[in-house]
C-alpha positions in Angstrom: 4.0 14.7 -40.9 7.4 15.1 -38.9 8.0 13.7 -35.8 8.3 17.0 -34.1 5.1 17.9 -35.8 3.2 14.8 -34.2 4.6 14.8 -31.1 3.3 18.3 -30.5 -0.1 17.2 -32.2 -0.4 15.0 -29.3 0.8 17.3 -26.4 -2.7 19.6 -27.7 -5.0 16.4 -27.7 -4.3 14.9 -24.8 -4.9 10.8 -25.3 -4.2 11.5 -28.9 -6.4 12.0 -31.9 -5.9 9.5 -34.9 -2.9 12.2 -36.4 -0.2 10.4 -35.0 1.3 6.8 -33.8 4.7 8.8 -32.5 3.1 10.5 -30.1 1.0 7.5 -28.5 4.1 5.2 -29.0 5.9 7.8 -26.7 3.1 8.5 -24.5 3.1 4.4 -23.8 6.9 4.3 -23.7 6.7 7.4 -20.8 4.2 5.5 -18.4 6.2 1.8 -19.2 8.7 3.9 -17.3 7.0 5.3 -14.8 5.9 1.8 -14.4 9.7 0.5 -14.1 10.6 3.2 -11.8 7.4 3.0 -9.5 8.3 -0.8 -9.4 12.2 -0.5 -8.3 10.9 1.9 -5.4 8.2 0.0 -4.2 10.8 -3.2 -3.8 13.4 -1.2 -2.1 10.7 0.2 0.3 9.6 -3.1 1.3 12.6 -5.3 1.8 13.1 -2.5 4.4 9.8 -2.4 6.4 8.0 -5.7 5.4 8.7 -6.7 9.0 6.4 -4.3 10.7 4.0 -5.6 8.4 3.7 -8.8 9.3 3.6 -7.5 13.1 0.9 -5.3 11.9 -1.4 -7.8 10.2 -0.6 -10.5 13.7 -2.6 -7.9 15.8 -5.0 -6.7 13.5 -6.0 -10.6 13.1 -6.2 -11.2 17.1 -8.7 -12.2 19.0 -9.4 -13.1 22.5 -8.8 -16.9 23.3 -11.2 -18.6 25.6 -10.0 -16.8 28.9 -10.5 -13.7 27.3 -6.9 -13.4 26.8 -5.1 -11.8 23.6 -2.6 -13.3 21.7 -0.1 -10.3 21.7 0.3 -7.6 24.6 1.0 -4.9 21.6 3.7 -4.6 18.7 6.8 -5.4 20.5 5.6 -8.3 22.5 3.9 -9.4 18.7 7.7 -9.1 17.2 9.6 -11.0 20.4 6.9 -14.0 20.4 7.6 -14.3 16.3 11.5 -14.2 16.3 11.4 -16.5 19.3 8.4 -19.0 17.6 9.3 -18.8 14.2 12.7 -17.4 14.3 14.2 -14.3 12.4 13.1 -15.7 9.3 9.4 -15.7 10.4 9.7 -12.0 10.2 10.1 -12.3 6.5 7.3 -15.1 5.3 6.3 -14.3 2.3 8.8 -11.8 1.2 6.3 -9.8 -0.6 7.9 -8.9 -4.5 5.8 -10.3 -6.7 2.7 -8.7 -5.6 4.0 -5.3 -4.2 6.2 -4.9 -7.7 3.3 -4.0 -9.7 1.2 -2.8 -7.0 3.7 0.6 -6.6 4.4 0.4 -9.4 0.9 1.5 -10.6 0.4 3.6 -7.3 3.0 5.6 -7.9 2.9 5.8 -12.1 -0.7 6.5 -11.9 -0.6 9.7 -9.8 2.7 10.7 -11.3 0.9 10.5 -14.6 -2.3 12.0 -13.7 -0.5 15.0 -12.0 1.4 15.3 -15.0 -1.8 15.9 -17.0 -4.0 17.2 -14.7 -1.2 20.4 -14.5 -1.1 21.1 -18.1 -5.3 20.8 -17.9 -4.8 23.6 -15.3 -2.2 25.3 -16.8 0.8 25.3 -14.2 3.3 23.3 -13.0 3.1 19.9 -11.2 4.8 21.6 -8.0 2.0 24.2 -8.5 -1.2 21.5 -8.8 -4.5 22.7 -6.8 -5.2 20.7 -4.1 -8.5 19.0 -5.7 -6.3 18.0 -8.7 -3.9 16.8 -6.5 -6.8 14.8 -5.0 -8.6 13.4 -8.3 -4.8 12.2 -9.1 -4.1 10.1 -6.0 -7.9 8.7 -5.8 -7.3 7.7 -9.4 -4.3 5.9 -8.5 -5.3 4.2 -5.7 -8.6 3.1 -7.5 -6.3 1.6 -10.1 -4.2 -0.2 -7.8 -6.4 -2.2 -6.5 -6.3 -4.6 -9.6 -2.9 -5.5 -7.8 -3.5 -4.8 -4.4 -6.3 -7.5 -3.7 -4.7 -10.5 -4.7 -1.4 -9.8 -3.3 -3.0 -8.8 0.3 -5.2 -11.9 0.2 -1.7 -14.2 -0.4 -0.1 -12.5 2.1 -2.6 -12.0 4.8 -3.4 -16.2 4.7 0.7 -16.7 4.7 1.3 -14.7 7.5 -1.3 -15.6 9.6 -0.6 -19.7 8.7 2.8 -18.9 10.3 0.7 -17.9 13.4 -1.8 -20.8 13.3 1.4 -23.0 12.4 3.0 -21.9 15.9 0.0 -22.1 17.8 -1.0 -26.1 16.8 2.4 -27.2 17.6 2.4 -25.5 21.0 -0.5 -27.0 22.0 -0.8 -30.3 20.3 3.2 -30.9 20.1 1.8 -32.9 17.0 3.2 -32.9 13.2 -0.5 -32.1 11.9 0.9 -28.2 12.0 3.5 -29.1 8.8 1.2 -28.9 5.9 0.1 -25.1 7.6 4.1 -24.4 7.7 4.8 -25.6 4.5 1.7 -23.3 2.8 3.1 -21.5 -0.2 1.8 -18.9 -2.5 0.8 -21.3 -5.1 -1.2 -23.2 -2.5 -3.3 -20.3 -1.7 -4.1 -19.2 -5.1 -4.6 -22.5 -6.6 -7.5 -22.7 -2.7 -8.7 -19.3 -3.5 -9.4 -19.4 -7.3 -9.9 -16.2 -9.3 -13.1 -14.8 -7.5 -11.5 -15.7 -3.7 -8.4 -13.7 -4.7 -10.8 -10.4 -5.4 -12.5 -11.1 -2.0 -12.7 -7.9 0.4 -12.4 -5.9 -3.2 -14.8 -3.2 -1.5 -12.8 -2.6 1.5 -9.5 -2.7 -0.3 -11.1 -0.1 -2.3 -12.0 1.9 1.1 -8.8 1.7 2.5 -6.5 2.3 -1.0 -8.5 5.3 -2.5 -9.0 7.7 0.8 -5.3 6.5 1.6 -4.0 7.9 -2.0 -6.7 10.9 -1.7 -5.2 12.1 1.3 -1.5 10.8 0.6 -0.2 12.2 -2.5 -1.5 15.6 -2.6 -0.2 15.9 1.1 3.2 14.5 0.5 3.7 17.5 -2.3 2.4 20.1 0.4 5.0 18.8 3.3 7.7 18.4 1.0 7.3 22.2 -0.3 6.8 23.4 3.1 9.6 21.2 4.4 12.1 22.3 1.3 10.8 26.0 1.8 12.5 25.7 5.9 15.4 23.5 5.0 16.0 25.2 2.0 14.7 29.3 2.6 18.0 30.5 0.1 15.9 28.9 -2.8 12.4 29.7 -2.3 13.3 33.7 -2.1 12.6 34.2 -5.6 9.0 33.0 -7.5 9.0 30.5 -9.3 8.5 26.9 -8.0 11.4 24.3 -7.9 11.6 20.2 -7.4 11.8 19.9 -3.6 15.6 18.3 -2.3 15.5 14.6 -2.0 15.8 15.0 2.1 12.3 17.0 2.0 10.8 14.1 -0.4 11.6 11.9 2.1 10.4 14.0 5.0 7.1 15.3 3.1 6.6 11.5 2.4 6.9 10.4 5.9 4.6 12.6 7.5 2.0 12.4 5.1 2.2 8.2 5.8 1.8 8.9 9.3 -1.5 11.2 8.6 -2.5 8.8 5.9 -1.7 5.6 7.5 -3.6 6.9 10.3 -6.9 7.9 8.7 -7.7 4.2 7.2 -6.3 2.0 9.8 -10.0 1.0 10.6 -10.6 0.3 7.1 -7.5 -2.0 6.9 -8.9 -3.8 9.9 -12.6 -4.7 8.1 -9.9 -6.1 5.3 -7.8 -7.7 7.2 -10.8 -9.5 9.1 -12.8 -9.9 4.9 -9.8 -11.7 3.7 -8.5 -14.1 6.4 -9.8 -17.6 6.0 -11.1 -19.8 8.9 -8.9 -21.7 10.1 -10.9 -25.2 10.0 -12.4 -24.4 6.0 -15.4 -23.6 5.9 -17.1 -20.5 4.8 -15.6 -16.5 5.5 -16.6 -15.1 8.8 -17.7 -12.1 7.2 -19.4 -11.4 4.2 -19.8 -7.6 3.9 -18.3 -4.7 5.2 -21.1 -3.9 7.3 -21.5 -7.1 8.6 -17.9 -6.8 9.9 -17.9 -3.4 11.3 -20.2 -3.5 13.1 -19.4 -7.1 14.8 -16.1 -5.6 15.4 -18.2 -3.1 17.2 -20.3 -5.0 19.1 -17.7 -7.6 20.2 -14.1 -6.2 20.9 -15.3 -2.5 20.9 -14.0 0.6 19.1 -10.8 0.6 19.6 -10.2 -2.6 18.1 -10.2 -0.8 14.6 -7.6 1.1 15.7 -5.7 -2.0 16.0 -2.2 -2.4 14.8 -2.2 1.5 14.0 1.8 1.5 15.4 2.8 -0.9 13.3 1.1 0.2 10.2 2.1 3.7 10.9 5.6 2.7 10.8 4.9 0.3 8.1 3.4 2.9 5.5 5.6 6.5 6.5 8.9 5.1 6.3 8.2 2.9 3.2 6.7 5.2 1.4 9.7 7.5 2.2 11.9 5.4 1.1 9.6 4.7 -2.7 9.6 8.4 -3.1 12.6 9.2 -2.7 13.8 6.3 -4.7 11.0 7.2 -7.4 12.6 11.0 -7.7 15.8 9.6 -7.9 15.4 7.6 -11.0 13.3 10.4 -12.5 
């Protein structure tokens, strides 16, 4: 058999029937580069924003001290007290690559592939997808994600707030006991964590990451359209569908954070409260997700899983922005 003869072989049976290596071999060599772009646009996305993210996880993580006092008065007091505590570099602990590499990286290669076969399943193009395929696409992604997601949260979540514990010990004890929670590195917290403690708060990573793609990706391709079809009315006389302009990418992308960002903050809150570790040892505060709702409930009220929505908001639209865009590009 030719190599144009497998190839098309493969295109009728989707995952590939035992015909042909050529086709799977090119199948695998497609998604390895969907992989390498989604991977590219999820660094350049976050050496922008990760300081918001930091901000964001600071108020999430608050609590009233014994005077019933917060740490933070809101986002810009949050971002003054770290530059001034920790200095500008403070804003960048744990400059996130390693983990958020592969993480977009299979966001973003996930839906793109699903899309991709979800529209020939449906018979149109991937501008054209239904809405529930767009849906079953980005829930799939997000689902897969995870794998990523949870241990490079967990890392980052105990590094950031160790900066914060770090600040507050020396403040009030003046002492040198704070240096070993300055010094703590990523290797420190995996090697205290162990396999299983990396996976911890799986299930509400899960809530948060699947509802967040569900929503995200099949409304970023309905903004973008709609956005292209008023920026650009010239192209969209005619039928036919066309790749929206890198501008409405961009736009479509941001808004659909916003709305997206939006919709799970109180899930990222349960997370954020899972996978932070007490700050004398001893075992999680929380154990389930229910146990942690409602105890964030009951105690601070419900507003307090709405906090840090700002921050993530402007955390999650523009970053995402910026991976799409960067993701089209390469493409």
């Amino acid at each position: 058999m030719d190599t144009k003869t497998g190839h098309n072989s493969t295109a009728s049976s989707a995952f590939g029937s035992p015909v042909t290596t050529t086709a799977t071999s090119s199948l695998g060599a497609k998604l390895a580069g969907k992989l390498v772009n989604g991977a590219v646009a999820g660094i350049t996305g976050v050496l922008v924003i990760y300081p918001f993210d930091i901000v964001k996880t600071r108020l999430q993580n608050q609590v009233p001290d014994g005077r019933g006092v917060l740490p933070y008065k809101g986002g810009v007091d949050c971002f003054r007290q770290i530059v001034t505590k920790e200095g500008p570099r403070g804003l960048y602990r744990v400059p996130n690559l390693a983990g958020i590499t592969p993480e977009k990286a299979i966001k973003l290669a996930v839906n793109d592939f699903m899309r991709e076969r979800l529209a020939r399943t449906y018979g149109t193009t991937v501008e054209d997808l239904p809405l529930v395929g767009g849906m079953i696409a980005g829930a799939t992604a997000g689902f897969c994600q995870v794998i990523a997601t949870n241990p490079m949260e967990i890392v980052k979540i105990q590094m950031q707030i160790a900066g914060q514990h770090a600040t507050t010990q020396h403040i009030s004890s003046n002492s040198a006991a704070a240096a070993p929670t300055k010094s703590l590195t990523a290797r420190q917290v995996v090697q205290s964590l162990g396999l299983k403690g990396l996976y911890r708060g799986t299930p509400a990573t899960l809530l948060r990451d699947v509802p967040f793609s569900f929503i995200f990706f099949p409304g970023q391709a309905y903004f973008s359209k709609v956005i292209d079809g008023m920026l650009n009315p010239s192209d969209h006389a005619g039928k036919g569908s066309k790749r929206p302009s890198f501008g409405a990418v961009f736009l479509g992308s941001t808004v659909a954070g916003v709305v997206s960002a939006a919709a799970v903050t109180p899930a990222d809150v349960i997370k954020t409260r899972l996978q932070v570790s007490p700050r004398n040892g001893g075992a999680p505060q929380y154990k389930t997700i229910s146990e942690a709702a409602s105890s964030i409930f009951r105690n601070e009220g419900l507003g307090a899983f709405f906090k840090g929505l700002v921050p993530r908001c402007l955390i999650t639209a523009p970053m995402f922005g910026i991976a799409l865009l960067t993701y089209n590009f390469q493409q």
